[in-house]
C-alpha positions as CSV (number, residue, x, y, z in Angstrom):
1,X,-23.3,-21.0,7.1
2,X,-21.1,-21.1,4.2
3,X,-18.1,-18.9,5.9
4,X,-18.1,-21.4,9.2
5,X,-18.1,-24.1,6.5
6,X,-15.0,-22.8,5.2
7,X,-13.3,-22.0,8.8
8,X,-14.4,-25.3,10.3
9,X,-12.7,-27.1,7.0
10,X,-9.4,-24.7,7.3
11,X,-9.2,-26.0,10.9
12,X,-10.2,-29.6,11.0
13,X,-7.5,-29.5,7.8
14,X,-4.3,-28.2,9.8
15,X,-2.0,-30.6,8.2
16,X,-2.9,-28.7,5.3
17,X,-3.2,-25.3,5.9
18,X,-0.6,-25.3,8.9
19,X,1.8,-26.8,6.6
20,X,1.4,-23.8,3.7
21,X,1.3,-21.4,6.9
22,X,4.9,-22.9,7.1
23,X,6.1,-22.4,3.8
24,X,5.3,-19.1,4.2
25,X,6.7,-18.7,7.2
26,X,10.2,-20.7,5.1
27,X,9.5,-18.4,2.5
28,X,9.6,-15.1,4.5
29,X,12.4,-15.7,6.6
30,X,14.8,-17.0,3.8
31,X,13.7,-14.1,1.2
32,X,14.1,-11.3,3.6
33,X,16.4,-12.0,6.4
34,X,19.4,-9.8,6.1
35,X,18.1,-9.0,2.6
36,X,17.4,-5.9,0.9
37,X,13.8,-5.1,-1.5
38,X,14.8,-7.0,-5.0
39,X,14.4,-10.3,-6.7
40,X,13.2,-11.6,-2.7
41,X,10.1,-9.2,-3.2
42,X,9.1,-10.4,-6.4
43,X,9.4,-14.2,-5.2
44,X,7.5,-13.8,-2.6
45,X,4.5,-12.5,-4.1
46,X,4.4,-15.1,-6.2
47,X,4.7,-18.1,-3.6
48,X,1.7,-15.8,-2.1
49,X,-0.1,-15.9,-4.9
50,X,0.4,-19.7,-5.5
51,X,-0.4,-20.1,-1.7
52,X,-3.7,-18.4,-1.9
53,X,-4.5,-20.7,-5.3
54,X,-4.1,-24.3,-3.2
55,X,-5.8,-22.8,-0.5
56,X,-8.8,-22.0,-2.6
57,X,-8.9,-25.2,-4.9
58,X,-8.8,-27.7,-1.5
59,X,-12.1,-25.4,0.0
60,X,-13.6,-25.8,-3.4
61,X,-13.2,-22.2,-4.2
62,X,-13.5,-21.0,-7.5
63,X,-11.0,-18.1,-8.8
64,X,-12.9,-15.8,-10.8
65,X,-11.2,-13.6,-13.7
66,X,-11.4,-10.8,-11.0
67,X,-9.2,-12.3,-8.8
68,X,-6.7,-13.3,-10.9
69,X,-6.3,-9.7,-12.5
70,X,-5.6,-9.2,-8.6
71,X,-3.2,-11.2,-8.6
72,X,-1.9,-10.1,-11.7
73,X,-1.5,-6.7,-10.3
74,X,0.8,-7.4,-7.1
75,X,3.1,-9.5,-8.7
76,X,3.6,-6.5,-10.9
77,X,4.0,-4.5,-7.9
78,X,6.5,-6.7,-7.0
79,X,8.6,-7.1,-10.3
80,X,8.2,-3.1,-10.2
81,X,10.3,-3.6,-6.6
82,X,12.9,-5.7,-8.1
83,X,13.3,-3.1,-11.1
84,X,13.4,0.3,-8.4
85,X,15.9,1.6,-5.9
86,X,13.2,4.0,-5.0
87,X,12.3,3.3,-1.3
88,X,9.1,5.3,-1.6
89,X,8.0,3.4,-4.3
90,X,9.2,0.3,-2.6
91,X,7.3,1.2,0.4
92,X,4.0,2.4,-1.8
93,X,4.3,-1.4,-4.2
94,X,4.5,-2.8,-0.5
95,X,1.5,-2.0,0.6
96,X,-0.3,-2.0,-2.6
97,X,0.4,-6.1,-2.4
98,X,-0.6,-6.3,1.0
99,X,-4.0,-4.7,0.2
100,X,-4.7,-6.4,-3.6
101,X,-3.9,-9.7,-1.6
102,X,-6.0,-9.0,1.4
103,X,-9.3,-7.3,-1.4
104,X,-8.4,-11.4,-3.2
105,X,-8.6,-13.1,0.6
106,X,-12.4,-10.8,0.6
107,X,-13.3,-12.1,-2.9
108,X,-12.1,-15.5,-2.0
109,X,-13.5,-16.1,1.7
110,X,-16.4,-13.2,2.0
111,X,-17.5,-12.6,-1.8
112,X,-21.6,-13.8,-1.4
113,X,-21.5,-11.5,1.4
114,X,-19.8,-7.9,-0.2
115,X,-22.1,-6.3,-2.8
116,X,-21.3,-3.1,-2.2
117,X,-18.0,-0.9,-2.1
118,X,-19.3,0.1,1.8
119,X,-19.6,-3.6,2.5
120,X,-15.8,-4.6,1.3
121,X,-14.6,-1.5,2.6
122,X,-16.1,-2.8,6.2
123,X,-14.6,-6.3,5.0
124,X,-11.3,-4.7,4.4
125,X,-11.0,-3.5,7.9
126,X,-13.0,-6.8,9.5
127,X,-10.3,-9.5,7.9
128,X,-7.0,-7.7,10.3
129,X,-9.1,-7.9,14.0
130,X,-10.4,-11.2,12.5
131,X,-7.0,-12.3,11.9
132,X,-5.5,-11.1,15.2
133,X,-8.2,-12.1,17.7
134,X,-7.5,-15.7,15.3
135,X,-3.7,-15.5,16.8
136,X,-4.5,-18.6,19.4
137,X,-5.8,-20.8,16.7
138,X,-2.8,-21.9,15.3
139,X,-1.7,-23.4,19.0
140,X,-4.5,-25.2,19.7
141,X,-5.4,-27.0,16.4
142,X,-1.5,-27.6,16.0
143,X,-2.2,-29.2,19.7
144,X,-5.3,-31.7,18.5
145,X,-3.6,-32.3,15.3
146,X,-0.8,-33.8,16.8
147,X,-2.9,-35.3,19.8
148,X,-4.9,-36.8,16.3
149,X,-2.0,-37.9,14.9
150,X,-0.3,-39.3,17.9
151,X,2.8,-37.1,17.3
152,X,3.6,-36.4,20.7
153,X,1.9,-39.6,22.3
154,X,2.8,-38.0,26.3
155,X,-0.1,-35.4,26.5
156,X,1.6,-33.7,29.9
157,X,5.3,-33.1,27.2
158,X,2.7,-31.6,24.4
159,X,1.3,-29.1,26.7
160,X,4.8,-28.2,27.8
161,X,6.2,-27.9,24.2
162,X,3.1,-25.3,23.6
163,X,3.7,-23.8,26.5
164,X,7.5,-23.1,25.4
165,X,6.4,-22.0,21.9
166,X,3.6,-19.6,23.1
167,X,6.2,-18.4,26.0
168,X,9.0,-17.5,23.9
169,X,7.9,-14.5,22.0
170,X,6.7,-12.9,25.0
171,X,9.6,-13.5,26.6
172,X,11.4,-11.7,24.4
173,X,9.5,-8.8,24.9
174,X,9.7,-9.0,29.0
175,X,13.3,-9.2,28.8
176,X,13.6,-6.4,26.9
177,X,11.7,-4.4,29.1
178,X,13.6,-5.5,32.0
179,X,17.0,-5.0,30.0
180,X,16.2,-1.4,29.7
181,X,15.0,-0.9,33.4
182,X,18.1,-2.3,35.3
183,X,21.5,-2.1,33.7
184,X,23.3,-4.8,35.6
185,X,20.3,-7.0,34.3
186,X,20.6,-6.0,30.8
187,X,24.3,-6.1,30.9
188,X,24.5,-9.9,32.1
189,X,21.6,-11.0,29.5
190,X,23.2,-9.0,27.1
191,X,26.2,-11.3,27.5
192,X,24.0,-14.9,27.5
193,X,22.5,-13.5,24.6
194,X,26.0,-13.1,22.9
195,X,26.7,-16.8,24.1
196,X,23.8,-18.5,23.1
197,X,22.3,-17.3,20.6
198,X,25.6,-17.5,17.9
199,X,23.9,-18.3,15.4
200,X,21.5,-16.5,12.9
201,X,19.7,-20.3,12.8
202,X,17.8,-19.0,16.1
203,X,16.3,-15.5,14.5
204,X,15.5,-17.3,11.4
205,X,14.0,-19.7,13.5
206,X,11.9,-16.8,15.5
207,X,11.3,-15.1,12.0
208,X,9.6,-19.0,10.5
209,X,7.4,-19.1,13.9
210,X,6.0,-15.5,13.3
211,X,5.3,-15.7,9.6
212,X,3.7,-19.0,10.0
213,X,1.3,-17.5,12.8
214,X,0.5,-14.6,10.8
215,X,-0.3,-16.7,7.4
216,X,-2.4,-19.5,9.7
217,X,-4.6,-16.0,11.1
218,X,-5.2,-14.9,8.3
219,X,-6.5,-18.2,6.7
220,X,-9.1,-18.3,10.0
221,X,-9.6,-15.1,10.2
222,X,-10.6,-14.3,6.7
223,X,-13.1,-17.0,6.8
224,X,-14.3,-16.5,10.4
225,X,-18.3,-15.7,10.0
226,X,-19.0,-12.1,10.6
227,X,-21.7,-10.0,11.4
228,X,-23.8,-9.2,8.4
229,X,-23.7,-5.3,7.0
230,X,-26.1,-3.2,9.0
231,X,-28.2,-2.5,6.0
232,X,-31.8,-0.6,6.0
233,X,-34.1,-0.8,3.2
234,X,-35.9,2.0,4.3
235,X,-33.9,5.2,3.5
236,X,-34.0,8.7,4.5
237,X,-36.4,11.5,2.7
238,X,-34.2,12.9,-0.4
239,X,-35.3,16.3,0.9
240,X,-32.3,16.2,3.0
241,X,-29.6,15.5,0.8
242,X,-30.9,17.9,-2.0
243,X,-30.3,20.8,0.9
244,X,-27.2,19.3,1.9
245,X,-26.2,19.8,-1.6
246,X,-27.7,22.7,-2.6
247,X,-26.2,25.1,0.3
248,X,-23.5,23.1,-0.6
249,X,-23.4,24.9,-4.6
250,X,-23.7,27.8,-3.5
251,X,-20.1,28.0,-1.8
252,X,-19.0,25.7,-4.8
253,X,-20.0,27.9,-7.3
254,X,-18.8,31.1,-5.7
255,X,-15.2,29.4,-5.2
256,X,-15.4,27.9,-9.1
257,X,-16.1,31.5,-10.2
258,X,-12.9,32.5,-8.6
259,X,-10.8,29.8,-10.1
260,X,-11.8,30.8,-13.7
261,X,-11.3,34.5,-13.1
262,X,-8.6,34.6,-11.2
263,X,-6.1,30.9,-11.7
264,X,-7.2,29.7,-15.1
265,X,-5.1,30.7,-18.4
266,X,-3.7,33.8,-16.3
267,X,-7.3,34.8,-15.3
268,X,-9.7,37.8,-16.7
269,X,-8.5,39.5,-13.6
270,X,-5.5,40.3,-11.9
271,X,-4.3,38.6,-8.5
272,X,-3.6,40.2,-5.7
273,X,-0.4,42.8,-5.4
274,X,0.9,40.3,-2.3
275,X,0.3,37.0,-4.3
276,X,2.7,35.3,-7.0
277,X,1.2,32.8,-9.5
278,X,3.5,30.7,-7.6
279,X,2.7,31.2,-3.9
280,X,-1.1,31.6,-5.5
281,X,-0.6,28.1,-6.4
282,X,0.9,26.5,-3.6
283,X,-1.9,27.9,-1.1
284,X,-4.3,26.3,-0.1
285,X,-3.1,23.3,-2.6
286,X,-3.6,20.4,0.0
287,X,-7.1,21.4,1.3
288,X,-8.9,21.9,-2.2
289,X,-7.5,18.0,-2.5
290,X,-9.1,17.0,0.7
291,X,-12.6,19.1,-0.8
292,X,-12.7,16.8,-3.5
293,X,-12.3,13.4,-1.6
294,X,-14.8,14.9,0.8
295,X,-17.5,15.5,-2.2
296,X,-16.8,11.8,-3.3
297,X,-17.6,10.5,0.2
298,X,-20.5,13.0,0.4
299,X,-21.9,11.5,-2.8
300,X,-21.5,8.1,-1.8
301,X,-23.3,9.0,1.6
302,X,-26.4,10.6,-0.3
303,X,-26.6,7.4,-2.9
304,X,-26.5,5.4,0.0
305,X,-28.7,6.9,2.8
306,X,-31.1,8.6,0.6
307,X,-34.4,7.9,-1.0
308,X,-33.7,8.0,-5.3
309,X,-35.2,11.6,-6.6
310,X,-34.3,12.9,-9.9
311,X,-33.6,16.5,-7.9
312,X,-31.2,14.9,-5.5
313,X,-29.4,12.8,-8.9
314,X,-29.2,16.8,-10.2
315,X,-27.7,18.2,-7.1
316,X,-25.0,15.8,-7.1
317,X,-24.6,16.4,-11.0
318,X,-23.8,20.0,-9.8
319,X,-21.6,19.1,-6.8
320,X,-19.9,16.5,-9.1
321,X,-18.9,19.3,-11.8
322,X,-17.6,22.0,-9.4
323,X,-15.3,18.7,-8.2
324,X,-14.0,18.5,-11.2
325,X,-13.4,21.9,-11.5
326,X,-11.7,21.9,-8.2
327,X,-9.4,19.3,-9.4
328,X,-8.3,20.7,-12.4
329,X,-8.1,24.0,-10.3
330,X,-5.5,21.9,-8.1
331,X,-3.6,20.2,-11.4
332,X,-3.1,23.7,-12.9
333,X,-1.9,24.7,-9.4
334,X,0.6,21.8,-9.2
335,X,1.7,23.1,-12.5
336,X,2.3,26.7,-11.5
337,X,4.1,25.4,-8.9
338,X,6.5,22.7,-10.9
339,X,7.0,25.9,-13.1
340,X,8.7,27.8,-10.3
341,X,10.4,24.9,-8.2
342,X,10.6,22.2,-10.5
343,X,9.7,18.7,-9.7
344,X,10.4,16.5,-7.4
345,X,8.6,12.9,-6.7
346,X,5.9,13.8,-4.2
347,X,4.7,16.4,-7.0
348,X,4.3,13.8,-9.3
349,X,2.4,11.1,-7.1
350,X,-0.1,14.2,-5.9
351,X,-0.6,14.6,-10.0
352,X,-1.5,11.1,-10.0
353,X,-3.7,11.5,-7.4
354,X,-5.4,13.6,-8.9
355,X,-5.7,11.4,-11.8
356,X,-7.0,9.2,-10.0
357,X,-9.3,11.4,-7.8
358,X,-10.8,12.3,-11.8
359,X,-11.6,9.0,-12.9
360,X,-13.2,7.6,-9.4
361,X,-15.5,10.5,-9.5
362,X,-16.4,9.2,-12.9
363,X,-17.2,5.8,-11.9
364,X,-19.2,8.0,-8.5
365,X,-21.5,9.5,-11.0
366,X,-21.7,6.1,-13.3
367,X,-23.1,4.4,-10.3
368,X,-25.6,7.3,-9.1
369,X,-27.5,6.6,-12.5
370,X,-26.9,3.0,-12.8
371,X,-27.1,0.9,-9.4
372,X,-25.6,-2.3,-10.4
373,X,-22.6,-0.5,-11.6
374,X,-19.8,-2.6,-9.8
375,X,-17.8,0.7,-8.0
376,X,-15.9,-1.1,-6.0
377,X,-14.1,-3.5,-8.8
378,X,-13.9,-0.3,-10.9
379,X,-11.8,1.9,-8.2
380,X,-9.7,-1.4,-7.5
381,X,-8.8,-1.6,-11.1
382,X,-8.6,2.6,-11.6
383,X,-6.2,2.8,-9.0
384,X,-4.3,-0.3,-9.5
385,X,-4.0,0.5,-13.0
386,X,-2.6,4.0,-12.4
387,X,-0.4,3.4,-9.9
388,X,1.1,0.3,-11.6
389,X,2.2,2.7,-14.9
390,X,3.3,5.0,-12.1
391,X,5.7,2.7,-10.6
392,X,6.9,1.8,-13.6
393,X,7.7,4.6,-15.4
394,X,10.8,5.4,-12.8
395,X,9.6,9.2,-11.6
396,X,13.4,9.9,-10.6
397,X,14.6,9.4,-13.6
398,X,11.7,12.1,-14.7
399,X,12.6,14.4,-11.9
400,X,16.4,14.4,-12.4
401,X,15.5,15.2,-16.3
402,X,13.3,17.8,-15.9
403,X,15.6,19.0,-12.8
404,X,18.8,19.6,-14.9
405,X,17.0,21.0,-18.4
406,X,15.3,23.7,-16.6
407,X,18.1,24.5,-14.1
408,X,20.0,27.2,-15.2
409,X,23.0,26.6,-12.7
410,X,23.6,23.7,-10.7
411,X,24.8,24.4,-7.2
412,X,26.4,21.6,-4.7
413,X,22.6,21.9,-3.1
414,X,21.3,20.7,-6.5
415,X,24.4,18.0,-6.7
416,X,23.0,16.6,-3.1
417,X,19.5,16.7,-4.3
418,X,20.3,14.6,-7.3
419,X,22.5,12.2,-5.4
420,X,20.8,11.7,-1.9
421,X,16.9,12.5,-2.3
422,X,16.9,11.0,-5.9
423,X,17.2,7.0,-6.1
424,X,19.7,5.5,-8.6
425,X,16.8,5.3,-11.3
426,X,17.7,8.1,-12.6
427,X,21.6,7.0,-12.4
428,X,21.5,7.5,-16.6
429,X,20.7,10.8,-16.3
430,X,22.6,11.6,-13.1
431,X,25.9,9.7,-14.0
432,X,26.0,11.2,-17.2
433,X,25.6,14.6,-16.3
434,X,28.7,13.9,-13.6
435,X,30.9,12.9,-16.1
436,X,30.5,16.1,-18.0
437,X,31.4,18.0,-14.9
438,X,34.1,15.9,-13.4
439,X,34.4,19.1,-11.0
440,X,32.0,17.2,-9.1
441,X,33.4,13.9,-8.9
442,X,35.3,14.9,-5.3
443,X,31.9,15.7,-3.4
444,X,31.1,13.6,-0.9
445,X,27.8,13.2,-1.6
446,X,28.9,11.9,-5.1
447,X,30.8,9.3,-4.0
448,X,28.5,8.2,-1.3
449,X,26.2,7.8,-4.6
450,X,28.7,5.7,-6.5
451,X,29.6,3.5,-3.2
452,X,26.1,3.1,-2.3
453,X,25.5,1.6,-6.1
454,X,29.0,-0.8,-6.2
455,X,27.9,-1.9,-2.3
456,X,24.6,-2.8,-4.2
457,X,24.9,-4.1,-6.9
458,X,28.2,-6.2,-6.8
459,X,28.3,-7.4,-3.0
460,X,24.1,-8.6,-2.9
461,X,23.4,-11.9,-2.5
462,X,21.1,-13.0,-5.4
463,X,17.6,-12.5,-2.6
464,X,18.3,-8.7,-2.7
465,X,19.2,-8.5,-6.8
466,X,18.0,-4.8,-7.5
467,X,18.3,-4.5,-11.2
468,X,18.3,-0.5,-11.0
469,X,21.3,-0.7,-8.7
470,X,23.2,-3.1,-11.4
471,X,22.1,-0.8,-14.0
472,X,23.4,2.1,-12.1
473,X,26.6,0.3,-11.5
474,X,27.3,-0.5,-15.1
475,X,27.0,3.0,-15.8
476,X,29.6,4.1,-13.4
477,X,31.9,1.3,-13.9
């Protein structure tokens, strides 16, 4: 009863726990409000982070060294915000935090209970419904705390202020609705709207109220007792997955074949009169990647399901070397395929991918020989680890590089490229190669680029303090 332990102490605790659901509900609003992704996102992974640690010290928790290295991780991800202009890789460090936050919550809250990578992987998706059927929680304790603490001593004017509090959001949404389906409606609410609510004091005040609900769920609903794991001692006869594999090979092996003959270092034979390396290359790329995160599930599957046999650890040997084959078969593909159209930053995240796709499979065939092999903390730190150099290592900048030393002649489609689908981390490549071809500097696109980086950098409030825009800005200035 060790997880009801926790919830019932996170509850009967909501002066506590409702009061660091507040600061991050503070926090959130007065980062991010009318703010863009900078120093804010970097801040608020760290009050997270700090949030998480007083949480666990008051349930007795202890942090391990995993968890910390967690930590670690996202408020990389979000100095790595603070350092980009790139709103993929904005987006991308996002949700890396969210999930290296929410894996820490599972360590935290759930760890006795997740051995396995299945197990935090049915965690992982457990801790969200947990956390929104937890959504009333925060109401009612708030209710007894302050019936407990005699805050609001008339019981009939507490049950009206809940009322009012639970009402509001929805009301927001009803009027909305009703805005939209009657124009005279929406036209006079419109105008009491206007009237009213002045003031950014009221959304800010909205914005507190949901980030406090969100972080209170999450604190019940990651230690709300859950079903245990389905698990079955008794697996299935190896036979199966040795056929499974097996018929398996022998499509493997046939398309393998091809690769070498045909794709790798030109081939011994010739392609086809309608193919180009090129077109060769970009056919087909996106399925042979979805073949190889199929064999990694399929090999998880047979570990799991099947009864051990030394045939069956063989079969998946084989299955595991024509999925490396396959992805070095869809790297030298990608390469082609740079070769002829040059890069650009999806190209380089699917190489990392693939990276990463490599050394999973690694640790998929380390823990098919070796059971206690922890695959779960291994992929965590794989991918967290890759991606973390990846964000990093600015892959505009990169693109723009490689873009203009293997581009004979720049046309205005390559000058829009540069300055609208490239983000101003690679403004010292980009801003220098402008000011060598002043020819340029008239395009509109060019000067939405330097306007976009002077509206950045010099007009931000501190919250939104983007250090590629400044450094951009310094260049053009």
């Amino acid at each position: 009863m060790e997880e009801m332990s926790k919830h019932d102490r996170i509850r009967n605790r909501f002066g506590l726990f409702g009061g660091l659901s507040f600061i991050f509900g503070i926090a959130a609003s007065a980062l991010f409000y009318k703010a863009g992704i900078g120093l804010n996102s970097f801040i608020f992974t760290i009050i997270m982070v700090i949030l998480l640690v007083i949480a666990s010290r008051k349930l007795g928790i202890r942090i391990t060294r995993g968890t910390c290295l967690y930590f670690a991780a996202a408020v990389l991800l979000g100095l790595s915000n603070m350092l980009t202009s790139s709103w993929r890789l904005q987006f991308l460090n996002s949700i890396g935090i969210l999930l290296l936050l929410e894996v820490s919550l599972i360590r935290l809250f759930r760890y006795d209970n997740a051995k396995s990578i299945t197990e935090y992987l049915y965690h992982m998706v457990l801790v969200p419904i947990h956390a929104l059927s937890s959504v009333w929680m925060l109401f009612s304790d708030a209710n007894r705390f302050a019936k407990d603490k005699k805050i609001v001593k008339n019981e009939k004017l507490r049950n009206v202020l809940i009322g009012c509090v639970i009402t509001v959001p929805i009301l927001f949404v009803i009027i909305a609705l009703l805005s939209s389906a009657d124009m005279v409606f929406g036209k006079i609410t419109r105008t009491m709207f206007e009237r009213i609510f002045y003031s950014d004091i009221y959304v800010v005040a909205i914005l507190t109220v949901f980030g406090t609900l969100l972080c209170y769920s999450l604190f019940c609903g990651a230690s709300r007792e859950s079903a245990a794991v389905i698990s079955n001692n008794k697996k299935a006869n190896p036979t199966i997955g040795i056929t499974i594999s097996s018929l398996l090979l022998i499509v493997y092996v046939t398309f393998c074949a091809i690769q070498v003959l045909y794709l790798f270092a030109g081939g011994l034979f010739t392609l086809p009169e309608e193919f180009t390396y090129s077109e060769y290359a970009r056919q087909g790329f996106f399925e042979l990647l979805a073949v190889t995160c199929l064999n990694i599930v399929l090999i998880l599957v047979c570990v799991n399901v099947f009864d051990e046999s030394k045939w069956l650890k063989r079969a998946l040997a084989a299955v595991t070397a024509c999925t490396y084959i396959m992805i070095a078969s869809a790297a030298y593909r990608m390469f082609l395929y740079i070769g002829a159209y040059h890069l650009t930053f999806l190209r380089l995240f699917v190489l990392l991918f693939l990276l990463i796709d490599a050394l999973l499979l690694a640790g998929v065939i380390i823990s098919i020989y070796r059971r206690q092999f922890p695959l779960f903390e291994y992929s965590v730190a794989v991918i967290s680890i890759c991606y973390i150099l990846f964000s990093f290592s600015r892959p505009d900048y990169y693109t723009a590089k490689y873009f203009l030393e293997h581009k004979e002649v720049i046309t205005s489609e390559d000058i829009t490229f540069l300055t609208s689908e490239l983000s101003h981390d690679a403004a010292g490549v980009v801003v220098s190669f402008l000011k060598e071809h002043p020819e340029y500097e008239n395009d509109f696109f060019v000067k939405l680029y330097y306007k976009r980086a002077v509206d950045k950098s010099g007009k931000t409030n501190i919250r939104g303090y983007n250090r590629s825009y400044e450094r951009a800005y310094e260049l053009i200035r």
